[in-house]
C-alpha positions as CSV (number, residue, x, y, z in Angstrom):
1,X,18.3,-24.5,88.7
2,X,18.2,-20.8,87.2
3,X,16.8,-21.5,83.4
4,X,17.0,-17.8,82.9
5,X,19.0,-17.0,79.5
6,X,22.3,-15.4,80.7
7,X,22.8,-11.5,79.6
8,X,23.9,-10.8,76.9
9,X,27.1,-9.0,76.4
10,X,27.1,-5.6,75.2
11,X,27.5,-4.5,72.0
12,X,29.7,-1.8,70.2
13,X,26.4,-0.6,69.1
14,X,25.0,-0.9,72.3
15,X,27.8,0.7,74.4
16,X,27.4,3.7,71.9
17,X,24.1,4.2,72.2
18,X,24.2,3.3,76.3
19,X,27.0,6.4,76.3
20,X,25.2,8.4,74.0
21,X,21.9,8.8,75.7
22,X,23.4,9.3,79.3
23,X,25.6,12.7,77.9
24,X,22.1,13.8,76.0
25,X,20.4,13.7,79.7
26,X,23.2,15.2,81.4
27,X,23.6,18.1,79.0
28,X,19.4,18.2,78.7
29,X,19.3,18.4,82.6
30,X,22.2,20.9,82.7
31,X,24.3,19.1,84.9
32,X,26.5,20.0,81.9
33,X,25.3,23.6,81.5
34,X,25.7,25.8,78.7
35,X,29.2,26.7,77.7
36,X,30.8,23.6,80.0
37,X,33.6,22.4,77.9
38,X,33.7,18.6,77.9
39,X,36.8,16.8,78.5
40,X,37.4,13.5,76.3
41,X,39.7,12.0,78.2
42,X,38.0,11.8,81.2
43,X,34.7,11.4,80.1
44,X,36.5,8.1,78.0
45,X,37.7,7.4,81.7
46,X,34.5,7.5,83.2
47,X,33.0,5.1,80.4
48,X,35.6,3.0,80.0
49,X,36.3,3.2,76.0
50,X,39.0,4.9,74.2
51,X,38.4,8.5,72.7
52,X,37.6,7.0,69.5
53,X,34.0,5.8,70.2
54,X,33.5,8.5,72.8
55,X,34.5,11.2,70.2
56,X,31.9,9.5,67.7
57,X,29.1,10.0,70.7
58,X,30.5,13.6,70.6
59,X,29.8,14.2,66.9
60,X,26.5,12.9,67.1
61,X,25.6,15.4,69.9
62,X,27.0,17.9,68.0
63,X,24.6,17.5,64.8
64,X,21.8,17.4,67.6
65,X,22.8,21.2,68.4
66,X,23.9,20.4,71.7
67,X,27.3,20.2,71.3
68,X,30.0,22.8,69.4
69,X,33.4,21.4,68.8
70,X,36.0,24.2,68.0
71,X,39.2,23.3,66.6
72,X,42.1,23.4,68.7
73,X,40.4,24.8,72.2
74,X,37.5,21.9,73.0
75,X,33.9,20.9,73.1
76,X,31.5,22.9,74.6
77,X,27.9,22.6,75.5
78,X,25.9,25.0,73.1
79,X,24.0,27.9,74.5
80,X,20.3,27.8,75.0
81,X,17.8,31.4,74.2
82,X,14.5,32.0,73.5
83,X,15.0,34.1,70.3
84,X,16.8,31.0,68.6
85,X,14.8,28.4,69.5
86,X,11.5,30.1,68.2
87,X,11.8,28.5,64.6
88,X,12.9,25.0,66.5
89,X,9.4,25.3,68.7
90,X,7.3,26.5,65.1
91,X,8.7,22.8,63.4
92,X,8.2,21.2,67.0
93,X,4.4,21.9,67.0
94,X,3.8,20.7,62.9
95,X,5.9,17.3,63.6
96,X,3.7,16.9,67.2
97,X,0.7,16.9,64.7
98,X,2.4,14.3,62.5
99,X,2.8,12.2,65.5
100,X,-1.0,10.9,65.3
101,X,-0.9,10.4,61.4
102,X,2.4,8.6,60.5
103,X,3.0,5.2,62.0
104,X,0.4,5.5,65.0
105,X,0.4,2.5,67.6
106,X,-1.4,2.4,70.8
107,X,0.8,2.1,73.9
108,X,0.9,-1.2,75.4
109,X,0.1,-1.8,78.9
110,X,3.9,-1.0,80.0
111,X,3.7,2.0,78.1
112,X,0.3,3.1,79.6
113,X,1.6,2.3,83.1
114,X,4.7,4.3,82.7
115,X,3.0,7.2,81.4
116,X,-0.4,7.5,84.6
117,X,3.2,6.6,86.9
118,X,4.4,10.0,85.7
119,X,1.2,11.8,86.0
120,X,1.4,10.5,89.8
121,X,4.7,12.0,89.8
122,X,4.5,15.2,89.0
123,X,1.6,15.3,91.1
124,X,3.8,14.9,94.1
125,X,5.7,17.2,92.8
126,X,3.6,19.7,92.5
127,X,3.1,19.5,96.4
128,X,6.3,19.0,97.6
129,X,7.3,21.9,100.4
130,X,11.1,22.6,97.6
131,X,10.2,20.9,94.4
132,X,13.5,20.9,92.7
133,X,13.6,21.9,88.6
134,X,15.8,19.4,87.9
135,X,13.5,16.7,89.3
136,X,10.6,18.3,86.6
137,X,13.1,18.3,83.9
138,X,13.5,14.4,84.7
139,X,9.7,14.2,84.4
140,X,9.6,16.1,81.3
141,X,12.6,13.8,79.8
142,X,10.2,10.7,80.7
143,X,6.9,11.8,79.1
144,X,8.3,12.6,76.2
145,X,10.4,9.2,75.5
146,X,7.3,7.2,77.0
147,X,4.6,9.6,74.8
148,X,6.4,9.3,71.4
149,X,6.5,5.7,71.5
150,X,2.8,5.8,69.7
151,X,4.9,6.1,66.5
152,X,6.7,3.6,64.1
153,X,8.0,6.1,62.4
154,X,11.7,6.2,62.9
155,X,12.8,8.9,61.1
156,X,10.1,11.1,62.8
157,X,11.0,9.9,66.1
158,X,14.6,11.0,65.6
159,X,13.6,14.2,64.4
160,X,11.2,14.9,67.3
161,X,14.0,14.0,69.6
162,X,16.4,16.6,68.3
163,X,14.3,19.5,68.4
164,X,12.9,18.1,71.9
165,X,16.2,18.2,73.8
166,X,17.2,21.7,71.9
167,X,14.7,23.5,73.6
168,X,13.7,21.1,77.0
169,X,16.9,23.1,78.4
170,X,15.2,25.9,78.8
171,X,12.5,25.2,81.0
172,X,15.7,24.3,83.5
173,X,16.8,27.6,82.6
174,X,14.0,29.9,83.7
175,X,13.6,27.6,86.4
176,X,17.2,27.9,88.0
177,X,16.4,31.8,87.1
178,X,13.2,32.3,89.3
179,X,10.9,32.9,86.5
180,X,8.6,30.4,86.4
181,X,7.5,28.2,89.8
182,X,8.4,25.0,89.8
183,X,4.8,23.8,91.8
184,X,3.0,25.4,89.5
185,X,4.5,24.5,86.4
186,X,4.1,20.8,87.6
187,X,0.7,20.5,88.4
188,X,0.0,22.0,84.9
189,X,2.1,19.3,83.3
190,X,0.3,17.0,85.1
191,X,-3.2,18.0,84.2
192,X,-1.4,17.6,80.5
193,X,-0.7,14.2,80.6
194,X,-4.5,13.4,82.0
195,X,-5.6,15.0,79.0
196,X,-3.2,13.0,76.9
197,X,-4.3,9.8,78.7
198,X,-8.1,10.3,78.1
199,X,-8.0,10.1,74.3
200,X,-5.7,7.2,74.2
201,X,-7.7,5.0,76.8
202,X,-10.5,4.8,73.7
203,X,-7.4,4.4,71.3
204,X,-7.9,8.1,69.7
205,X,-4.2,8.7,69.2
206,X,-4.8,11.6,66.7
207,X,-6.8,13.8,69.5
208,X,-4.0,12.7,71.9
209,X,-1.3,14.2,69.8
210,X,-3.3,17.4,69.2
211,X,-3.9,17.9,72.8
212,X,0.0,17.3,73.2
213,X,0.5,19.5,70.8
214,X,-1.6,22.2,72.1
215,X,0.2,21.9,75.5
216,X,3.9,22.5,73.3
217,X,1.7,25.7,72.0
218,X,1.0,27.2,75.2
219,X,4.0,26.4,77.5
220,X,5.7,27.9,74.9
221,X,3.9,31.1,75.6
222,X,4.0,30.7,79.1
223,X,8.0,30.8,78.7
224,X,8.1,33.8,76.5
225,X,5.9,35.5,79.4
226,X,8.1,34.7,81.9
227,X,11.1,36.0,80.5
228,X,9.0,39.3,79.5
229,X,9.1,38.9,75.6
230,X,5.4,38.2,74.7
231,X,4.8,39.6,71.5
């Protein structure tokens, strides 16, 4: 006899958040890429909900800066450029630095596990004879939900997310452009998530979110290299 609690059905809440999520990944690994226009009805087709709850999904994107709705023509993925998202990568490395200092918990032993699985990960794609860019950017989606788990702090979460998933599109970007390597740009991720996993096996969060910070810092300059404007 199966004494295993039956699911439970999902919620409004859930099924918003379930649909929410899934078009944040999409647009984050650009299989929605910028300035694809987004068609409610069949994306309230594909989930199977009415426009109303889908257009609420849409709004939220929207305040996310990934999204921009204009009236009477449609909603369109927003553009991604270096220039614009300099200011969005100065606030991303102060809130990094808040990560170890508001609401720090150590990662239990699911968390740690996800987190060394991704190091392995991007290990293998460091050697792979065609590592893809998308396949990093699904790497680089997982750190950082797995990583910023160490805080409590809600409203810092939210706000790390926002600015994270304004600028992960670029990386993608430069990628699909030839301007950075792919292998290369993966095994250096990888060393950064060894580095992150040292301080946090002796439960030193606050050096673990400075090292992760540091790594923001310097792929940052890496990117501006690439694409020739390193001031």
């Amino acid at each position: 006899m199966d004494l295993d609690s039956p699911p439970q059905p999902e919620t409004a809440r859930d099924r918003f958040e379930r649909i929410h999520t899934d078009l944040q990944t999409r647009i984050c690994l650009l299989d929605y890429p910028p300035g694809a226009r987004l068609s409610e009805q069949a994306l309230a087709e594909e989930f199977g909900v009415s426009r109303t709850p889908l257009r609420r999904v849409l709004v939220r994107l929207e305040g996310e800066g990934l999204l921009q709705s204009v009236q009477g023509v449609g909603t369109f993925v927003t553009e991604v450029s270096l220039e614009e998202l300099v200011p969005v990568y100065e606030l991303r490395l102060e809130l990094a630095d808040l990560l170890g200092r508001l609401g720090p918990q150590q990662p239990d032993a699911g968390l740690w596990a996800r987190m060394q699985e991704i190091g392995d990960l991007l290990g293998e794609l460091a050697d792979s004879p065609a590592p893809e860019g998308r396949r990093f950017g699904e790497l680089n989606l997982a750190f950082f939900r797995a990583f910023h788990q160490i805080t409590t702090n809600a409203p810092l979460r939210v706000f790390s997310e926002r600015l994270f998933f304004q600028t992960s599109r670029l990386w993608l970007k430069t990628m699909a452009a030839g301007e950075v390597d792919v292998a290369t740009e993966a095994r250096i991720f990888q060393h950064e998530v060894g580095e992150v996993l040292r301080p946090l096996a002796i439960g030193d969060i606050r050096s673990a979110t400075l090292i992760h910070r540091s790594h923001i810092s310097m792929s940052f300059i890496r990117m501006k290299r690439a694409a020739g404007r390193l001031d």
